[in-house]
C-alpha positions in Angstrom: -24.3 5.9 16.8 -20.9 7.2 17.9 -19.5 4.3 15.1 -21.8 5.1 12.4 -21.0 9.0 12.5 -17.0 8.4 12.2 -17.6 5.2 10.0 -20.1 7.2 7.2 -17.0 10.1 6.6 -14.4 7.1 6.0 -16.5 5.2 3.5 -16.7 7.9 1.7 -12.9 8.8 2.2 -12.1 5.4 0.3 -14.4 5.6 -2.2 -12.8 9.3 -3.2 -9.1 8.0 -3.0 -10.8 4.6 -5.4 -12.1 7.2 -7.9 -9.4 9.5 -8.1 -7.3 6.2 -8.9 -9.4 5.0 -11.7 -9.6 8.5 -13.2 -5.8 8.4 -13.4 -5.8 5.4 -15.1 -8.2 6.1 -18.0 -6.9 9.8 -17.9 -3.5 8.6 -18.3 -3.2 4.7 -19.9 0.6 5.4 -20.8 1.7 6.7 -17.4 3.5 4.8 -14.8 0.5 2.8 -13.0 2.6 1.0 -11.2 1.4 -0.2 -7.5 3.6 2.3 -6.0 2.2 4.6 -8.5 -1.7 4.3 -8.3 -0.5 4.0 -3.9 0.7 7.5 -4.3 -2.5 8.9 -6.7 -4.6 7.2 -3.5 -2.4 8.9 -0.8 -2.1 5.8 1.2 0.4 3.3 2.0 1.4 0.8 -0.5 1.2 -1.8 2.0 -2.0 -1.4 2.5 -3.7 0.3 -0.4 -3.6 -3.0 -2.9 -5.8 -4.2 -0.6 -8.2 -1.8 0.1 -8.3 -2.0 -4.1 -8.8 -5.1 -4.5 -11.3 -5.6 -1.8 -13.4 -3.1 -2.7 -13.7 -3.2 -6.7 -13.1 -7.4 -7.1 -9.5 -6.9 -9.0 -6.1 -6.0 -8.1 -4.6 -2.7 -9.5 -2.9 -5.0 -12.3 -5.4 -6.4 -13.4 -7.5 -3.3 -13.8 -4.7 -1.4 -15.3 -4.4 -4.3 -17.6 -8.1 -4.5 -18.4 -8.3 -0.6 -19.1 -5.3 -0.3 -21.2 -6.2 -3.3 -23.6 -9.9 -2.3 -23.8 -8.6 0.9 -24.8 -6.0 -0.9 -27.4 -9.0 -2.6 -29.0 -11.1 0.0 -29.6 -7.9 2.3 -31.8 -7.5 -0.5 -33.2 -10.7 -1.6 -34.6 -11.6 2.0 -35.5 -8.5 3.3 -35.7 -5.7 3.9 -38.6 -2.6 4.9 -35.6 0.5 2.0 -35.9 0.7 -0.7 -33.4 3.6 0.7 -32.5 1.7 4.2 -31.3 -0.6 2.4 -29.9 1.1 0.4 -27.8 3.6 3.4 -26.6 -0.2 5.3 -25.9 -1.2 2.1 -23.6 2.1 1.8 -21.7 3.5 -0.7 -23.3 7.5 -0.6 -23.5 7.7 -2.4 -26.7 5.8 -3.9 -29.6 6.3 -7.3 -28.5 5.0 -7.0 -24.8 2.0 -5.6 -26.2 1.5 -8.3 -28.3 2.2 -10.8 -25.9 -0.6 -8.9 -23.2 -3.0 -7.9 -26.1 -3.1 -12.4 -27.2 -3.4 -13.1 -24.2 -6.6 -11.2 -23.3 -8.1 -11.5 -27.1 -7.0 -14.5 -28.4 -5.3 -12.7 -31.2 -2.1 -10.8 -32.3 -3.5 -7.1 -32.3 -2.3 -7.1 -36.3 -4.8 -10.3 -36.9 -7.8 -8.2 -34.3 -7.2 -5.1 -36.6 -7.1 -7.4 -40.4 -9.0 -10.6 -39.7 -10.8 -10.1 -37.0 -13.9 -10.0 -38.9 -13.3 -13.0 -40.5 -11.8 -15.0 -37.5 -14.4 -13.6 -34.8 -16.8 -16.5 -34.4 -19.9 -14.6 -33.5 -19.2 -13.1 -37.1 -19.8 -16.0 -39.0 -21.9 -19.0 -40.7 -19.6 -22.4 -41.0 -19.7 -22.1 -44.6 -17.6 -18.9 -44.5 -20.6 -16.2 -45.6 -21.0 -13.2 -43.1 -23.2 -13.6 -39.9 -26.8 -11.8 -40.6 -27.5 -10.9 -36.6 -30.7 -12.3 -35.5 -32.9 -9.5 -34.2 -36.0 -10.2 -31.9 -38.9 -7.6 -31.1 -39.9 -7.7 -28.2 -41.5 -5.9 -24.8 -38.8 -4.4 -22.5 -40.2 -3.2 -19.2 -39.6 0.2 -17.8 -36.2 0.8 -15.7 -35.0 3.5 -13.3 -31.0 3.1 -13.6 -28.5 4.8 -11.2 -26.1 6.6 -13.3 -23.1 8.8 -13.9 -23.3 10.9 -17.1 -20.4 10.5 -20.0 -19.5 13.1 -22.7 -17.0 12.3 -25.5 -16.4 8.7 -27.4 -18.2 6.3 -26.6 -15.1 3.9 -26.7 -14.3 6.1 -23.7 -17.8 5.7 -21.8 -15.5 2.7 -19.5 -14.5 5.3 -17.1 -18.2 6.0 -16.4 -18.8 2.3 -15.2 -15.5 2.4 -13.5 -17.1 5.6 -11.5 -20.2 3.9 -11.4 -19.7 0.6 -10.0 -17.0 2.2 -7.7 -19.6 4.2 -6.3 -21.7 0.8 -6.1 -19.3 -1.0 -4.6 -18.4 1.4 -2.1 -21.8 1.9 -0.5 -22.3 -2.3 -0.6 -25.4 -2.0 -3.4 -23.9 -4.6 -5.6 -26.6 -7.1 -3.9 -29.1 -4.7 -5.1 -28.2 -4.4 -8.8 -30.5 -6.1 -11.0 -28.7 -5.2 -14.7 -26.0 -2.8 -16.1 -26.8 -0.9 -18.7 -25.1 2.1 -20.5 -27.6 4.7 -22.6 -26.4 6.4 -25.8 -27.9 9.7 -27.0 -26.4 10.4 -29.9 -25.3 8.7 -33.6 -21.5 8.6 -33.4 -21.8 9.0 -37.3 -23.1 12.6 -37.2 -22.2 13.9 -33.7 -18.4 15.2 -33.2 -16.8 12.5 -30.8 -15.9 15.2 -28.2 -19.9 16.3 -27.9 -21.5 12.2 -27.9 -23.5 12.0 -24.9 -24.5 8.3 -22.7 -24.7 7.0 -19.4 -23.4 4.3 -17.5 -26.1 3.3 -15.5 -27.2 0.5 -13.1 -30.7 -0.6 -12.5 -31.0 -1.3 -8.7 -33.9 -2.9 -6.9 -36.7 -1.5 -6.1 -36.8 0.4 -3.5 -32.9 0.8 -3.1 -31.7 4.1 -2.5 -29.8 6.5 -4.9 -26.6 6.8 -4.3 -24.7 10.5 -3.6 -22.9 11.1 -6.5 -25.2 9.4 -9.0 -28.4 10.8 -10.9 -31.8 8.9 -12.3 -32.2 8.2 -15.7 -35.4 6.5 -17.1 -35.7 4.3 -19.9 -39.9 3.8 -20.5 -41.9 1.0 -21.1 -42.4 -0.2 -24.4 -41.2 -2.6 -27.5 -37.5 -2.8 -28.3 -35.5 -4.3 -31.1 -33.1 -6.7 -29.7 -29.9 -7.2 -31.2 -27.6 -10.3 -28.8 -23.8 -9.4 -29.9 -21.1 -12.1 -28.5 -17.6 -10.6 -28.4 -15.0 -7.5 -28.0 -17.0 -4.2 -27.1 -14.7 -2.8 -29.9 -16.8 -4.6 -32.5 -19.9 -3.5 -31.2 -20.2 -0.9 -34.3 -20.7 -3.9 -36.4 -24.2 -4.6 -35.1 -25.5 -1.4 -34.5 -24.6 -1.0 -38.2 -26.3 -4.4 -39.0 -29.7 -3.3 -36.8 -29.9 0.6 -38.1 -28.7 0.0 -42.0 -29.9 -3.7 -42.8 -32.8 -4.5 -40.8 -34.4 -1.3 -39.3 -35.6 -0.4 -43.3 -36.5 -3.8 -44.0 -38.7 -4.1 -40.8 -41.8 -2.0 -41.5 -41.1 -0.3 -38.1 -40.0 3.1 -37.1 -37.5 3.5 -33.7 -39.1 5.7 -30.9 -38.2 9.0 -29.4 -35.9 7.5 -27.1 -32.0 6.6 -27.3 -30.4 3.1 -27.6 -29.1 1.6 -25.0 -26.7 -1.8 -24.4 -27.9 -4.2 -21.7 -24.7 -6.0 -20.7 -24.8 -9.7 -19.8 -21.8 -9.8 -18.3 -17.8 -7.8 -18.0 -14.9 -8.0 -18.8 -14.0 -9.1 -15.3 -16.1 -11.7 -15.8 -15.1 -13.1 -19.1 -12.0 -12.5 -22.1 -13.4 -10.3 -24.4 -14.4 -12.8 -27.6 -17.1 -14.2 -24.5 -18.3 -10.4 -24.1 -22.4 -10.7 -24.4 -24.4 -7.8 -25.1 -27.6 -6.8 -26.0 -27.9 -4.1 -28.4 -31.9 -2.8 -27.7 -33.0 0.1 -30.1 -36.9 1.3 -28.9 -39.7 1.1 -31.5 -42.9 3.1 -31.3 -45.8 1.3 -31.5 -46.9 -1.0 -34.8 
């Protein structure tokens, strides 16, 4: 018992010192975030603090920082009129060239061709005889979910720092065994809601049974029929099939959406995968036919 009462006060130490870390990063993409850097945000020894990171999150510091900063290219520059050049001076990139070089490498892409062809060059955009992709969308019964969350206001492109909070916190307290899915929820439409005041969650269903962890609140998604939109590729493009499933096929379906928000069920991360192999489910909750 003596172990567990001095053990219980450092887990929780780490964790803080983890958060803090990935705050700074998102808070501050063109800072230095060096290793030195993010040791010093910690308050721990260099020596020893790229380990504690990458052992408890599944990624060194570079490669987070790396991840962050690009995601965070993508999304100015898919909805976004700022230069490359801006852009890559707000992500921490020295020049335009080693921006380009990190942003290929992670997208497949120059970020000139991401921001003027991507559409046309994006595979899960298109038919093989060149006409644009019309998104299959299948209705179909979603079951009710209880997610663990940690609540996000301003843009949406934004919402990353949530899950990086969230599946700290996760990590920290050894859940990840009891996660069943990762889901974010999205409250309001982007199109009439200031980007400041847009409200989601990052959330992740845990099995049942599984405690709630300190730090985290319950959100509930109810039973019932959802519109299911599968959308391979950046998280940047994701725009492209809410607009698809809300101004295409919603008025052509005969049915009317429910009193409840959207929400993305994500198949996988971008730890996982590059970003073109992103898979996400767009689900949008109808009431009853």
């Amino acid at each position: 018992m003596a172990h567990e009462r001095t053990f219980m006060p450092m887990r929780g130490d780490y964790e803080k010192r983890m958060l803090r870390v990935l705050e700074h990063i998102h808070a501050h993409p063109d800072a230095d975030l060096s290793l030195d850097a993010l040791a010093d945000v910690a308050a721990m020894s260099r020596f020893h603090w790229h380990r504690v990171f990458r052992a408890m999150t599944g990624e060194t510091c570079a490669q987070a920082v790396r991840r962050i900063r690009l995601n965070r290219a993508a999304c100015w520059l898919a909805r976004d009129a700022m230069p490359i050049e801006e852009i890559a001076t707000k992500v921490g990139y020295p020049s335009v060239q080693s921006f380009g070089r990190a942003f290929k490498a992670a997208y497949g892409m120059t970020p000139g061709a991401f921001r003027e062809n991507g559409r046309e060059d994006h595979p899960a955009l298109m038919h093989r005889n060149g006409e644009p992709e019309m998104y299959e969308i299948v209705i179909e019964p979603a079951p009710a979910r209880h997610l663990a969350a940690i609540a996000h206001k301003g843009p949406y492109i934004e919402v990353g720092r949530a899950f990086e909070k969230a599946g700290a916190i996760i990590g920290a307290r050894g859940l990840f065994p009891q996660v069943r899915a990762m889901i974010g929820v999205y409250l309001d439409d982007p199109g009439s809601v200031p980007a400041e005041d847009l409200r989601s969650y990052a959330g992740f269903e845990l099995a049942s049974g599984a405690e709630l962890p300190d730090g985290m609140e319950v959100i509930d998604l109810p039973k019932g029929e959802v519109a299911r939109l599968r959308f391979t590729g950046p998280y940047a493009e994701l725009h492209r099939g809410y607009d698809h499933l809300y101004g295409t096929w919603l008025p052509e379906s005969g049915r009317d959406p429910a009193d409840a928000p959207a929400f993305e069920y994500y198949h996988n991360t971008p730890r996982d995968v590059p970003p073109a192999e992103l898979v996400t489910d767009i689900c949008l909750p109808l009431k009853p036919a």
